[in-house]
N, C-alpha and C positions, 0 to 999 in steps of 0.2 A: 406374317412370319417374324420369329424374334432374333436377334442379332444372334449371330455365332460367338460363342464364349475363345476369348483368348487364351485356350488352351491344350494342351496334348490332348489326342487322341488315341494314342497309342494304335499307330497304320500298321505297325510291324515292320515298318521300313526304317535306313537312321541313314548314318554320316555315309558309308561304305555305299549302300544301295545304288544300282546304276537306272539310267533309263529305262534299258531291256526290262529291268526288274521289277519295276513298276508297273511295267506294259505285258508281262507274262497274265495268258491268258485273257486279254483285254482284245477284241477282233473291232478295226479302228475303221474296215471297208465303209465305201460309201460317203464317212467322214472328209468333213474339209478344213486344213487348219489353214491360218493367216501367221504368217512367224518371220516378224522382222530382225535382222540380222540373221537368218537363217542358214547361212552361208559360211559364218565365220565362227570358230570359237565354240559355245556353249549351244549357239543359233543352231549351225551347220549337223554338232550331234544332235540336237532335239528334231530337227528336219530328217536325219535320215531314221531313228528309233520310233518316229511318228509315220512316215512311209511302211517301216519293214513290218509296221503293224496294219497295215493297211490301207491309210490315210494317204489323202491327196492334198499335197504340201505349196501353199503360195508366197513366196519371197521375192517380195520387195526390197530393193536391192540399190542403193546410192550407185554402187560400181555393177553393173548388169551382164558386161561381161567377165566380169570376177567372179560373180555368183556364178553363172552358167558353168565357169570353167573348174571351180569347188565343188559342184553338184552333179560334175561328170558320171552318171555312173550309177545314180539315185532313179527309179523309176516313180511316175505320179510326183514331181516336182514341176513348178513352174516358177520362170520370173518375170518380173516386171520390175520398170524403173519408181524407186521414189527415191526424194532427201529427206530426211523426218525436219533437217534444219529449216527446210524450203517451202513454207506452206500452200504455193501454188503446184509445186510436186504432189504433197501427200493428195491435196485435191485432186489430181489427175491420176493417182493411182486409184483413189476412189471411186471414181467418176468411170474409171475402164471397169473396175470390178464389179458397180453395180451392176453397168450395163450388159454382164456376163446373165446377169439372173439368178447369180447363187446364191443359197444363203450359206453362214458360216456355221461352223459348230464349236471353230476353238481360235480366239485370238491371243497367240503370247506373244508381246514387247517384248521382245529381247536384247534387241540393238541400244546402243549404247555410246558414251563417250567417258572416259575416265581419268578427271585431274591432269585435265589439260589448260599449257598457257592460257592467260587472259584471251578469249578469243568471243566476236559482235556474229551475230547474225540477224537477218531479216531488218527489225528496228530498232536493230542496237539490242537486242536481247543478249546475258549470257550464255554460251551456247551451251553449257552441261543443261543447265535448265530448260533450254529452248529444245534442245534434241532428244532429249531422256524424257521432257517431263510434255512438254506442250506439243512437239511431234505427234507423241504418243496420243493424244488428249483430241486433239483434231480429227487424228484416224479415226478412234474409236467413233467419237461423234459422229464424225463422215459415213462412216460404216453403218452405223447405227440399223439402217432398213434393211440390210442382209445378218445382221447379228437379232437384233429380237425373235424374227421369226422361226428359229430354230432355240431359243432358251440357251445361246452359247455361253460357251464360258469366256474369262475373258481373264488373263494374268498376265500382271506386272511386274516386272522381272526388277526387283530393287534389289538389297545388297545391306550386307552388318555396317556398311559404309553410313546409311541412315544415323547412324549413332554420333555422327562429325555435327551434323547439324542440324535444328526443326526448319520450319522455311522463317527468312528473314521479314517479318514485315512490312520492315519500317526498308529495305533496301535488299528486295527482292531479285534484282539487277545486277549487284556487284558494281554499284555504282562507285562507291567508297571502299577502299581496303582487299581487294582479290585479293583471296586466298583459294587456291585451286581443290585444296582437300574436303573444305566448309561447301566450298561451293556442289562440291559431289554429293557430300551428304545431303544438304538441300534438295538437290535433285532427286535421291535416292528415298531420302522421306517422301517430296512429291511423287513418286510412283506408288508408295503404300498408300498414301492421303488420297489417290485416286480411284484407288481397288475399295477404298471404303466408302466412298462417295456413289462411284456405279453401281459398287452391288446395294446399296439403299434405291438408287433412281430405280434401278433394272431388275429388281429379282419380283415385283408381282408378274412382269412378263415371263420369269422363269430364268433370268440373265442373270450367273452371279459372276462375282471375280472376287480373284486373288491377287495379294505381292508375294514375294518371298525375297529369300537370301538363298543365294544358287549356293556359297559355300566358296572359298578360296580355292583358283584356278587359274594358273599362267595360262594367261589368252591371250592374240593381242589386243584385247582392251587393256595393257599394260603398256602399248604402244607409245605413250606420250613419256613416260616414265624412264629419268638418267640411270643409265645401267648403277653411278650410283650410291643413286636413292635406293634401289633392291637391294644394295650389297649393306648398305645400311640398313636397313629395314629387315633383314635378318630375311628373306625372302628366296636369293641366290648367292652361289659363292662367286670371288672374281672372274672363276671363267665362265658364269653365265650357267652353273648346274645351278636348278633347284634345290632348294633345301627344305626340311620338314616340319622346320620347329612348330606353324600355327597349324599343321596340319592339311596341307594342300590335296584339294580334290583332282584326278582327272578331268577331264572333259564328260566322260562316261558317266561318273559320279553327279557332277556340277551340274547336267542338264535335269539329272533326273528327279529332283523339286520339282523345276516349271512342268514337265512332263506327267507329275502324278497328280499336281496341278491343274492339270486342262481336262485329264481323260478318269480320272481315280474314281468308282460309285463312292468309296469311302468317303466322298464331299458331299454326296447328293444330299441336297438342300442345305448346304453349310454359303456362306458365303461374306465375304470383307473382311477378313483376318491373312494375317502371315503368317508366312509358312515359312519352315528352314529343317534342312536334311527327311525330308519327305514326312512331314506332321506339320501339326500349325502350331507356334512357337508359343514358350511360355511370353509374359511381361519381363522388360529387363531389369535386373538388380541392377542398384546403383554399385558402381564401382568394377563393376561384369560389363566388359564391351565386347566380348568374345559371343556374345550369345543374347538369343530373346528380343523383344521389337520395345522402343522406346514408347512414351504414351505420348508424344507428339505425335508419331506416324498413325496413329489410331484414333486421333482421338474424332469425333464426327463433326464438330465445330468446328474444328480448325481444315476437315475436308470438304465442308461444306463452301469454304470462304475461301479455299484453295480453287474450287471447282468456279465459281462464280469470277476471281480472280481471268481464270484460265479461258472462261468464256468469252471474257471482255478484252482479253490479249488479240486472239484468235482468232475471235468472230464467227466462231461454232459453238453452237450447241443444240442438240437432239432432242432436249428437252424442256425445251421453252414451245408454245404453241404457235 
């Protein structure tokens, strides 16, 4: 199979498009998705637009009874505990799921953490990186034996944020100099660098994946953020209204990338490219940060050394013998 071209396809879907609208006429019964942060945010609507289509929804959930009690009301969801920070969590979420005997048909990373203080997990990891990028990276590994056997899809929930930074190599860590914005983008490349690396290991078995850019979205992944830095950032006014100027999605809107993402025929047989506003996105112009995926996040070299990095972190991986 030959790489998918980093280019439009013209789905008929753009900025405006919701979840529902993706998923009109798409019957999701029997399907099983895995959708971390599912609960909150962009998660929580992708969870229930992937339910009302008929899908049975698993969310793995840091706070378990905060999921349960956001997901009041969703039929065909379930939760279970994981940390993505904690990688003896993600293992035991793994390790109950295999033991269920399912297999998967749709994995979206959706969970997240966003430019937040200097903060260590595990062994001294930064944790944008550790929770967005090697969380994620572990699961998928882990999962591995319930994801091939059905040819799932599998999407990276990245962000235009990728544009802040490629990954550092020489100080991967944030050993030297945090800066909390760089550090997102790093993260936020390593989820694209990951979607191109899987779908090269994964798709002779029929496994492909994506990243995307959900699109600008008051969530609280804004959580770590001085009311302000938004008021600077041209984002809210001082009393905390939203403002328009870059063009802010709903939630509605925001999900419905990863969503046309996991379930769209429009993919069948596409796979390791970015996607943004329901298409897979041009290359970015220089000088253009509003739009399009950088050739760091693409590039297969630099995913390849990402994925091998990731393995030697973790001490996962699916595909080594």
């Amino acid at each position: 199979m030959s790489a998918t071209a980093q280019h439009k396809i013209g789905s008929g879907f753009g900025a405006d498009s919701t979840a529902d609208d993706v998923l009109r006429g798409i019957d999701l019964t029997g399907r099983l998705a895995i959708v971390t942060g599912g609960y909150s945010g962009l998660g929580l609507e992708t969870t229930r637009a992937l339910t009302k289509a008929g899908a049975r929804v698993v969310v793995p959930a840091r706070r378990a009874g905060s999921a349960r009690e956001a997901l009041t009301g969703l039929d065909g969801v379930e939760v279970d505990e994981m940390d993505l920070g904690d990688l003896d969590s993600v293992r035991g979420f793994a390790e109950r799921f295999l033991a269920s005997g399912r297999t998967v048909d749709y994995v979206i990373n959706s969970a997240g953490i966003m430019a937040c203080p200097e903060t260590r997990v595990g062994p001294g990891w930064e944790a944008q990186f550790a929770t967005n990028h090697l969380g994620h990276f572990a699961l998928v590994n882990r999962l591995w034996p319930a994801i091939e056997p059905g040819g799932a899809r599998v999407v990276s929930v990245s962000s235009r944020g990728h544009h802040f930074s490629g990954i550092r190599w020489d100080d991967v860590q944030w050993q030297r100099g945090y800066d909390k914005w760089q550090a997102y983008g790093q993260a936020k490349t390593a989820n694209a660098l990951f979607a191109v690396h899987l779908d090269r290991l994964g798709r002779d078995a029929g496994v492909r994946a994506f990243s995307l850019h959900p699109g600008g979205i008051m969530t609280p992944l804004q959580r770590h953020l001085p009311k302000e830095e938004m008021v600077e950032r041209g984002w809210i006014d001082e009393d905390g209204n939203v403002l328009n100027p870059e063009g802010f999605k709903n939630p509605e809107q925001g999900a419905a990338t990863q969503v046309w993402a996991a379930t769209s025929p429009q993919l069948d047989g596409m796979g390791g490219v970015y996607l943004e506003d329901c298409d897979i996105a041009e290359p970015a112009v220089d000088g253009d940060e509003r739009s399009g995926v950088k050739d760091w996040a693409t590039d297969p070299a630099q995913a390849a050394r990402l994925w091998e990095l990731s393995a030697e972190l973790t001490g996962v991986n699916a595909f080594t013998a």
